[in-house]
MIZAFI-827046 format. One record per residue: x, y, z of N, C-alpha, C, CB in turn; residue in one letter. Coordinates in steps of 0.2 Angstrom, whole numbers, padded with zeros to 4 digits, always signed. Glycine has a CB too. Layout:
% MIZAFI-827046
XYZXYZXYZXYZa
...
//
This chain:
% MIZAFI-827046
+0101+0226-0061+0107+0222-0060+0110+0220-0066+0105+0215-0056x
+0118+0222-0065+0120+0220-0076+0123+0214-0072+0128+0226-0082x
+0121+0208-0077+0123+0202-0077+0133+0203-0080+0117+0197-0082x
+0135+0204-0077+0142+0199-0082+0143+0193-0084+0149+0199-0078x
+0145+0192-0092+0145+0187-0096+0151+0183-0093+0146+0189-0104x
+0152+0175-0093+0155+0171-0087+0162+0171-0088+0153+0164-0087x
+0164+0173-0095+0172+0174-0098+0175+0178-0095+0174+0176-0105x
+0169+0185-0094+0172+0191-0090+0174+0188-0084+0166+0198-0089x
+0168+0185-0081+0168+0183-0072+0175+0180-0072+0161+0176-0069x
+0175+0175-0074+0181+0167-0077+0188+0174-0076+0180+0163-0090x
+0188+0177-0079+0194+0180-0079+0199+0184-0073+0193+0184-0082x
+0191+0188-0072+0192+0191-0065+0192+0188-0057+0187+0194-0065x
+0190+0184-0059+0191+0177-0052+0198+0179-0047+0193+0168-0056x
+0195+0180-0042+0202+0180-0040+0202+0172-0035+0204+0189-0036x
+0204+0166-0037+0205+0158-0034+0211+0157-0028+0208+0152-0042x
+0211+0163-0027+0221+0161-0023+0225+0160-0026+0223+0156-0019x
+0231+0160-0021+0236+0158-0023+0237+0149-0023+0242+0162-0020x
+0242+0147-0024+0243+0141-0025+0245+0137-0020+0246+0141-0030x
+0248+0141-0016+0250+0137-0007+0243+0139-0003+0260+0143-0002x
+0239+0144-0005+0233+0144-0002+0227+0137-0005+0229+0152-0003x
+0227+0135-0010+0225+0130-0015+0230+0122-0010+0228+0133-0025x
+0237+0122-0011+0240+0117-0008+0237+0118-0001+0247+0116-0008x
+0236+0121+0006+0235+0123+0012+0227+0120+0012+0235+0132+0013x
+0223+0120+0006+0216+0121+0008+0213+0113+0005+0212+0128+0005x
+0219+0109+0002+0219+0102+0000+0223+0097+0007+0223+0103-0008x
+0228+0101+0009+0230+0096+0016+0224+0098+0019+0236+0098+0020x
+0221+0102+0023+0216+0103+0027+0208+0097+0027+0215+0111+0025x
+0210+0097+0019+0204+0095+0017+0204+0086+0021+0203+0097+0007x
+0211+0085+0017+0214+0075+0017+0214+0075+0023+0223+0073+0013x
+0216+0081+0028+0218+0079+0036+0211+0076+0038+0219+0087+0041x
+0206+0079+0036+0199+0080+0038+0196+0073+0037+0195+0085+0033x
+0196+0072+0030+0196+0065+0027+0198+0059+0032+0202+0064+0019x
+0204+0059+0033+0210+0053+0036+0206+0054+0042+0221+0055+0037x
+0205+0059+0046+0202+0058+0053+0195+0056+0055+0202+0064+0055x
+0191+0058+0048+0184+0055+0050+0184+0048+0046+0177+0059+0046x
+0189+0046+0042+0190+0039+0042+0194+0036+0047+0194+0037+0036x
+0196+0037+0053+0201+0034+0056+0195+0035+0063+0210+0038+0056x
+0191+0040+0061+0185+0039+0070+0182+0032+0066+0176+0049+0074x
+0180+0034+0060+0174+0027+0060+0177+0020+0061+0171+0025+0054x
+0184+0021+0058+0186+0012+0060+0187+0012+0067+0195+0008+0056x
+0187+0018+0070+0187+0014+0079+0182+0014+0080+0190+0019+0085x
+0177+0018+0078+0170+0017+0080+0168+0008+0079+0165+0022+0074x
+0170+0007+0073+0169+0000+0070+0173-0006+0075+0173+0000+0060x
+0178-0006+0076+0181-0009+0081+0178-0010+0088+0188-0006+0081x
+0178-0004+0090+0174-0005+0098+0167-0008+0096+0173+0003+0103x
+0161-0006+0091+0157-0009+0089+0158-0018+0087+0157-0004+0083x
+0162-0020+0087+0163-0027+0087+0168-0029+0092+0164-0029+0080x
+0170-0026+0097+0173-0028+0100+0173-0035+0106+0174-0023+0101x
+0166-0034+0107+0163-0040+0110+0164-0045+0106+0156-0040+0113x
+0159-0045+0099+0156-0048+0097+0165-0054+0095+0150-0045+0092x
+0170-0051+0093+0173-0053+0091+0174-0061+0095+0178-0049+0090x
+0174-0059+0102+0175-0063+0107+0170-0068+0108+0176-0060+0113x
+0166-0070+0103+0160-0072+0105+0163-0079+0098+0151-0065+0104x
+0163-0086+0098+0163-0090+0095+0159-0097+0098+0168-0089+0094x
+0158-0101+0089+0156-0109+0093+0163-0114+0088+0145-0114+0091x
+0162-0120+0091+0168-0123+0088+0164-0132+0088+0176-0121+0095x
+0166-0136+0085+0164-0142+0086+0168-0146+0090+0162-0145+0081x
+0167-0147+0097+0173-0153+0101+0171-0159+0097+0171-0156+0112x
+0167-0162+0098+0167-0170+0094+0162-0172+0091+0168-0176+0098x
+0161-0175+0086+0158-0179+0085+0155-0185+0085+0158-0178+0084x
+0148-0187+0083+0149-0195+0084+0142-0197+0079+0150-0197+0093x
+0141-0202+0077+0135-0205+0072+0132-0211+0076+0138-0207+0063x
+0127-0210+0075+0122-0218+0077+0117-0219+0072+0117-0217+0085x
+0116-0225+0072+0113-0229+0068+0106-0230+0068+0116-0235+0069x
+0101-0231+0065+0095-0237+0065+0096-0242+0070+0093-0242+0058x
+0092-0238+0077+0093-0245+0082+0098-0245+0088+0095-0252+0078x
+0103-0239+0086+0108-0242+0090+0107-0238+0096+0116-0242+0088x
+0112-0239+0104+0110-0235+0109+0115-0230+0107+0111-0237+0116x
+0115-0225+0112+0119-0219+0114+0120-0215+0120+0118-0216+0110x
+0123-0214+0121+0123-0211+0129+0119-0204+0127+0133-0210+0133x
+0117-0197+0131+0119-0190+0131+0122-0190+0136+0114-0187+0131x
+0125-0182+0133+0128-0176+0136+0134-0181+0141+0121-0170+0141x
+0137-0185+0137+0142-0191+0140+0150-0186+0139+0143-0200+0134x
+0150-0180+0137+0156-0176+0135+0156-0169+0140+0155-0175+0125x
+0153-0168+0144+0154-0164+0148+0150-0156+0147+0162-0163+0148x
+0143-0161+0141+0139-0155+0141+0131-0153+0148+0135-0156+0133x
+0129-0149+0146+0125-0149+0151+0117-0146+0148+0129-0145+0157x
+0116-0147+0139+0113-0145+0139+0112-0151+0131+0114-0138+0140x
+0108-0153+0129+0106-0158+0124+0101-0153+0119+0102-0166+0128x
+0100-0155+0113+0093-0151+0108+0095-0156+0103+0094-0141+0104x
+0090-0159+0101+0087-0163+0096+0085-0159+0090+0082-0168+0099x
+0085-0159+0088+0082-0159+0079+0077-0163+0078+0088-0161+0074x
+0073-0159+0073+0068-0163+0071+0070-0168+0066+0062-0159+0069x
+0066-0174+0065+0070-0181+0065+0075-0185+0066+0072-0182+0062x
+0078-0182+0072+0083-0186+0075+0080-0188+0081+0090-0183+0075x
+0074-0192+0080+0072-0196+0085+0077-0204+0091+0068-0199+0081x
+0075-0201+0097+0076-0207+0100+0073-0207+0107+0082-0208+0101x
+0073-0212+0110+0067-0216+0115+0074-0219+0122+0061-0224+0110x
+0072-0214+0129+0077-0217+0133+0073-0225+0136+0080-0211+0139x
+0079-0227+0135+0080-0234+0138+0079-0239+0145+0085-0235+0138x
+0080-0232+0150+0078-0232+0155+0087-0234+0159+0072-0238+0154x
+0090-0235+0156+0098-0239+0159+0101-0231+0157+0101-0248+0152x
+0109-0236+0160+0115-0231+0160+0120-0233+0157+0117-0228+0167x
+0125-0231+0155+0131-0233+0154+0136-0233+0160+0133-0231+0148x
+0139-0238+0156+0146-0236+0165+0149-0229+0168+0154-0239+0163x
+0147-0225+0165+0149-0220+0165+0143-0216+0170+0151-0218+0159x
+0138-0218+0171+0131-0215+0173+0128-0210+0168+0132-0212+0180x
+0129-0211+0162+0127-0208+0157+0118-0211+0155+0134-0209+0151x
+0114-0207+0154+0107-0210+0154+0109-0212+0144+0098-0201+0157x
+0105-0220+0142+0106-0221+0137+0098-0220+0131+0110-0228+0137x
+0101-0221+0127+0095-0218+0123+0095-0224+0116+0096-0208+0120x
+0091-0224+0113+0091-0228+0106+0089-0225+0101+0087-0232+0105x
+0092-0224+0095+0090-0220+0090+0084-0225+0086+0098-0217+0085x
+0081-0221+0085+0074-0221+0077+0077-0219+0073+0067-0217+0077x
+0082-0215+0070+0083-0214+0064+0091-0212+0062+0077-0209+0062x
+0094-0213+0059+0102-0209+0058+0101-0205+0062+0105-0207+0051x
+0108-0202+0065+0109-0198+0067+0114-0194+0067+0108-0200+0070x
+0116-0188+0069+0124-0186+0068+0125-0183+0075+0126-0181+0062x
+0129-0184+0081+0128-0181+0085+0134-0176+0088+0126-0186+0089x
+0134-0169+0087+0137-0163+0086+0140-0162+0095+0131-0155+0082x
+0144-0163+0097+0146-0157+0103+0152-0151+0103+0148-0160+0108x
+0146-0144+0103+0148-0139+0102+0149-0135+0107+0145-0136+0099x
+0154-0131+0109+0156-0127+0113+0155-0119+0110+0164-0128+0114x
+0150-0116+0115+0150-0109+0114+0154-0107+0118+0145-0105+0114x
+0159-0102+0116+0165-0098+0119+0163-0089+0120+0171-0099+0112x
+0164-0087+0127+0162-0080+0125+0167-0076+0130+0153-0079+0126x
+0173-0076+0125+0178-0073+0130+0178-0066+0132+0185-0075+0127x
+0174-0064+0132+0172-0056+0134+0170-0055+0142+0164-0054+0130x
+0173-0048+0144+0168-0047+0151+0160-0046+0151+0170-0040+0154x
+0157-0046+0145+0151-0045+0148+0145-0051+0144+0150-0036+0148x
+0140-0053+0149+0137-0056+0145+0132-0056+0138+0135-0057+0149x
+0132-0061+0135+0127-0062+0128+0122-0066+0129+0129-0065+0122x
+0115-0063+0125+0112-0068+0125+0107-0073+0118+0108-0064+0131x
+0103-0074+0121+0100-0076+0112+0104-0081+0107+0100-0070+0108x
+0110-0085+0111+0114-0088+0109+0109-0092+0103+0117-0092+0115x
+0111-0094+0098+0107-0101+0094+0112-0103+0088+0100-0098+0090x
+0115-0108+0088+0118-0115+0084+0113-0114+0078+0117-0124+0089x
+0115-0112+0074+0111-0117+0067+0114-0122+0061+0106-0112+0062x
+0112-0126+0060+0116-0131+0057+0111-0131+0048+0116-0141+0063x
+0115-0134+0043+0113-0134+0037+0117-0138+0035+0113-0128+0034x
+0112-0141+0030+0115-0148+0027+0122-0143+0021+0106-0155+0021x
+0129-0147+0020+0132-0141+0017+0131-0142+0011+0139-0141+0018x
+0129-0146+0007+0125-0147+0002+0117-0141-0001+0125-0154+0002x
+0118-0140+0005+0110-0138+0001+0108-0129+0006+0102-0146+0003x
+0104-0128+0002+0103-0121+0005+0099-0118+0012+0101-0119+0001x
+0094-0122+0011+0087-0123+0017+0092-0124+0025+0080-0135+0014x
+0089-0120+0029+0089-0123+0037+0088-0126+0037+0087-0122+0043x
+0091-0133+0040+0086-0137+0046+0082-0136+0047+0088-0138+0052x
+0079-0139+0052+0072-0138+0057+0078-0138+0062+0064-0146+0057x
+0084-0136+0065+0087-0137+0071+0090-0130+0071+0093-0142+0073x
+0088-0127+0077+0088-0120+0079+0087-0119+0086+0084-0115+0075x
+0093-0124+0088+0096-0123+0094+0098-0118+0099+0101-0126+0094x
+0093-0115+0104+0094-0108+0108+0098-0113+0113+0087-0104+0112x
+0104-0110+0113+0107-0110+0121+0108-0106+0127+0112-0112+0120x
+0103-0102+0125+0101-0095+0127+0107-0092+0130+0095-0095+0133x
+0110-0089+0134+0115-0084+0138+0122-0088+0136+0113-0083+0146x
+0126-0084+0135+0133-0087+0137+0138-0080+0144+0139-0088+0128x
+0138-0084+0148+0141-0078+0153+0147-0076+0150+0143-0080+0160x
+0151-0069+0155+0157-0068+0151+0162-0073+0155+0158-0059+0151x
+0167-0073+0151+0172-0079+0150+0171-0086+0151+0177-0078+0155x
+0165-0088+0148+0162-0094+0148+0164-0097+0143+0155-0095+0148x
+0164-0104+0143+0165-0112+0137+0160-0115+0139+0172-0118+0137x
+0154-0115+0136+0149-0120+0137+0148-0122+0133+0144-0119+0139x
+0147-0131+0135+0147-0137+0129+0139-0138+0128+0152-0147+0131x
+0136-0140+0122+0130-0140+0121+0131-0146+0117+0128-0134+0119x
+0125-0152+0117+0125-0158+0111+0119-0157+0108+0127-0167+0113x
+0120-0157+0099+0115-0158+0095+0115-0164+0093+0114-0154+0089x
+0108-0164+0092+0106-0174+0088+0103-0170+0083+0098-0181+0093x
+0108-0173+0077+0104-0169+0072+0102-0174+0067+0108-0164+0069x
+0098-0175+0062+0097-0182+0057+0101-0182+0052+0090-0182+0053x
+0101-0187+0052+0107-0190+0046+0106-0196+0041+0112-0192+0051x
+0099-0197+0040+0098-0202+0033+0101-0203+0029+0094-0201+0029x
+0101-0196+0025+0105-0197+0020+0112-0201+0016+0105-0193+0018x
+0116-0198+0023+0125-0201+0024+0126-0203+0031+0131-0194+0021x
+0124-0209+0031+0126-0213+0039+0135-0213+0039+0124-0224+0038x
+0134-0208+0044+0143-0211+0049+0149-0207+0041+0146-0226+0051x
+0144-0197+0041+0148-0194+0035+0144-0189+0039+0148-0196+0027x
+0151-0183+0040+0148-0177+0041+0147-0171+0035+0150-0174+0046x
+0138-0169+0037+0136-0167+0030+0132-0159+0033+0130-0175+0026x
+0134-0158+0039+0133-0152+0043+0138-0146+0042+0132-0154+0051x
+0136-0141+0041+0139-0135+0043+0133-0128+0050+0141-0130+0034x
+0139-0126+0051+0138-0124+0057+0137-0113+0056+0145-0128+0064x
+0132-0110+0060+0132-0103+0059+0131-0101+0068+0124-0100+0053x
+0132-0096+0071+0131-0095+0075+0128-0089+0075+0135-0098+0077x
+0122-0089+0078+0117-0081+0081+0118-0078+0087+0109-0083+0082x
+0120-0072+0089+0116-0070+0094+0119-0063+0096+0117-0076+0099x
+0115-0059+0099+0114-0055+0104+0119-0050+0108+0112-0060+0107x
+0123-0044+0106+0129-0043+0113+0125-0038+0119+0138-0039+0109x
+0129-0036+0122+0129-0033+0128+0124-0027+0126+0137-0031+0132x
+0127-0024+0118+0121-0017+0119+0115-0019+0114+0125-0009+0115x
+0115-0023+0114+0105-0028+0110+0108-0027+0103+0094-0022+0112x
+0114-0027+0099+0116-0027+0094+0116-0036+0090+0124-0023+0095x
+0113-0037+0084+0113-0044+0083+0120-0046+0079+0106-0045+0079x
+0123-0051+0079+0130-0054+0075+0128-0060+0073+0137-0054+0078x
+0131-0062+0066+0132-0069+0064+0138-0070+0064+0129-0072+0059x
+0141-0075+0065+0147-0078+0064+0147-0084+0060+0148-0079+0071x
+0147-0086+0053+0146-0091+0047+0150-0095+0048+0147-0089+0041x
+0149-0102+0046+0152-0106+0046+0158-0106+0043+0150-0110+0045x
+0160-0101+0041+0168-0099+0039+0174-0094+0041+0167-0097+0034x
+0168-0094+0049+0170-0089+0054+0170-0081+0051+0177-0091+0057x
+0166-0080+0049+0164-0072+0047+0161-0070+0049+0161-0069+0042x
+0163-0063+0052+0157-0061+0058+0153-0055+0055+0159-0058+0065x
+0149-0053+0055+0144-0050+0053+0137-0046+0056+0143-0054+0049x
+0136-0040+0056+0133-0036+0061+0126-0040+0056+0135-0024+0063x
+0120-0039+0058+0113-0040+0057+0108-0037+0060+0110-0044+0058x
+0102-0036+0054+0096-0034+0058+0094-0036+0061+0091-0034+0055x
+0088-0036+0065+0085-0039+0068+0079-0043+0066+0085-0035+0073x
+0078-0046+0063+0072-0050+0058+0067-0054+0062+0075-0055+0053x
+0063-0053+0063+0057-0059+0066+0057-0065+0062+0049-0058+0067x
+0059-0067+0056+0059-0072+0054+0066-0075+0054+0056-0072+0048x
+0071-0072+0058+0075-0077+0059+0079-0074+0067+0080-0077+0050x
+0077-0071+0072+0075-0072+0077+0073-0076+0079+0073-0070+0079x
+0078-0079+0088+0073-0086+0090+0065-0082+0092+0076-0092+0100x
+0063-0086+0093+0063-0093+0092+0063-0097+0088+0060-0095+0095x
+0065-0095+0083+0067-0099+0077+0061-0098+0070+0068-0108+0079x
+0061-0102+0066+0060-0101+0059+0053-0107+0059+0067-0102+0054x
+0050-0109+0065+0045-0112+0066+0037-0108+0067+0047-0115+0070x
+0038-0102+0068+0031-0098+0071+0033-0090+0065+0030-0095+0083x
+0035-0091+0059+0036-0084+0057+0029-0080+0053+0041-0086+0051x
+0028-0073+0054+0025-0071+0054+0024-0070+0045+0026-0066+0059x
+0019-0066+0043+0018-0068+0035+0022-0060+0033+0007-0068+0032x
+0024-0059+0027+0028-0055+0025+0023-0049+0027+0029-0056+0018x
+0017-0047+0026+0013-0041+0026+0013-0038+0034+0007-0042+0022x
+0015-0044+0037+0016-0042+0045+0022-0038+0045+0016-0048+0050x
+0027-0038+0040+0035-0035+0042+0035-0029+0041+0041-0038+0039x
+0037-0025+0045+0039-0019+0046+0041-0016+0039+0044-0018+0051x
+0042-0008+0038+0047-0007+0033+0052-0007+0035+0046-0003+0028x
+0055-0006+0039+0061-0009+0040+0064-0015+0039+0063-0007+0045x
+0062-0019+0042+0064-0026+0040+0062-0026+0033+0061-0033+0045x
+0058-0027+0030+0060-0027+0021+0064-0023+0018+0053-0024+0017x
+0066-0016+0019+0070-0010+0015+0078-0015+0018+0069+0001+0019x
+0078-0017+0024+0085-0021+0027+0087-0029+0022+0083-0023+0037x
+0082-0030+0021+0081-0039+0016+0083-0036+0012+0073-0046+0015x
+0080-0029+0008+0082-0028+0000+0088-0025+0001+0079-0023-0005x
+0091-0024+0006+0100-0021+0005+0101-0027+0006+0104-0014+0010x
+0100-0031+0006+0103-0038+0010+0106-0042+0001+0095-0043+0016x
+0100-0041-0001+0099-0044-0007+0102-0041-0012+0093-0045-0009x
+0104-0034-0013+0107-0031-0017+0117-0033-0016+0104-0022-0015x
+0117-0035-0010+0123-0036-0007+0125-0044-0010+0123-0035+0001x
+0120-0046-0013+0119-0053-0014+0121-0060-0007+0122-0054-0020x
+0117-0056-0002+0115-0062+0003+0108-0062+0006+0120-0062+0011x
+0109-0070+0007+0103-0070+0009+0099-0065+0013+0102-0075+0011x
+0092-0064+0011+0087-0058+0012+0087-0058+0022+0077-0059+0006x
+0084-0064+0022+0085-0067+0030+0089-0069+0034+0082-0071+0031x
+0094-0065+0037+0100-0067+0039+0099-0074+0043+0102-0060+0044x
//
């Protein structure tokens, strides 16, 4: 075999012409633009439900050391207390035939509306609230399990409130579930976002979490892109 030196090769080349060079650069861009233009549809129908999937806060309200309070007096049908936001029913009603209750400790009392303007149902619904000052969950990791499709369901949190009586000091995230077992958060800045699937932050919440050496490598290789992205490792 005689090797030719690369100046000879270089020379002899024959590269095309130059409308074959332009011809084979459109081809190329067409190519480009088209597998950029299937993924954002891909990406679009991929979040297409989840878009429809929101919570919102109808009202709120604060109670005191001692005082009563009605539940689910706002047209909810589903109440979740938080840990520390203790209270003890009364045995009475209000005028309204609302069962009343007495707080043991500050309170803040959240009624939220999950909204799931989609045809098809979600499940794994869960509220989580954070003090907005600080970083830690709560201990409230409110399942409101399913929302049907074209549903508005009101839900009331009792959540604690020591620190700032009759001041709201909550922000709100919303978890859950769509039609093809795909997970989304929705932040308290309304950013929606696809997720893993994590047992340590899957209900049933962040009370029975399994020890790190129990986690898959996938859920660790998913928390280190997570963290490279700089958010938190545990969705």
């Amino acid at each position: 075999m005689r090797w030719m030196p690369f100046g000879e090769w270089w020379s002899n080349a024959d590269f095309g012409s130059v409308p074959e060079w332009v011809a084979a650069l459109g081809t190329s861009a067409a190519f480009l633009v088209a597998a950029w233009a299937y993924l954002m549809d891909a990406r679009r129908r991929r979040e297409a439900q989840a878009r429809l999937v929101y919570a919102e806060v109808r009202h709120v309200s604060y109670v005191g050391r001692g005082e009563e309070f009605p539940v689910l007096a706002h047209g909810e049908r589903m109440g979740l207390p938080g840990v520390g936001a203790e209270g003890l029913p009364t045995g009475r009603k209000d005028e309204d035939g609302h069962s009343l209750f007495v707080a043991l400790a500050p309170q803040c009392i959240h009624g939220v509306a999950i909204v799931n303007a989609s045809d098809e149902i979600v499940d794994q619904v869960t509220v989580r609230h954070y003090f907005i000052n600080e970083k830690d969950m709560l201990p409230v990791d409110g399942i409101a399990g399913t929302a049907k499709p074209r549903s508005d369901r009101l839900v009331e949190y009792y959540l604690p409130n020591p620190p700032h009586p009759a001041q709201r000091v909550y922000r709100m995230d919303l978890l859950f579930r769509d039609s093809r077992g795909h997970w989304w958060l929705r932040d308290h800045e309304n950013r929606l976002e696809r997720i893993h699937e994590d047992p340590e932050s899957m209900p049933p919440g962040p009370h029975a979490r399994p020890r790190t050496s129990e986690v898959s490598r996938r859920v660790r290789w998913n928390r280190f892109v997570r963290r490279l992205r700089r958010k938190r490792p545990i969705p």
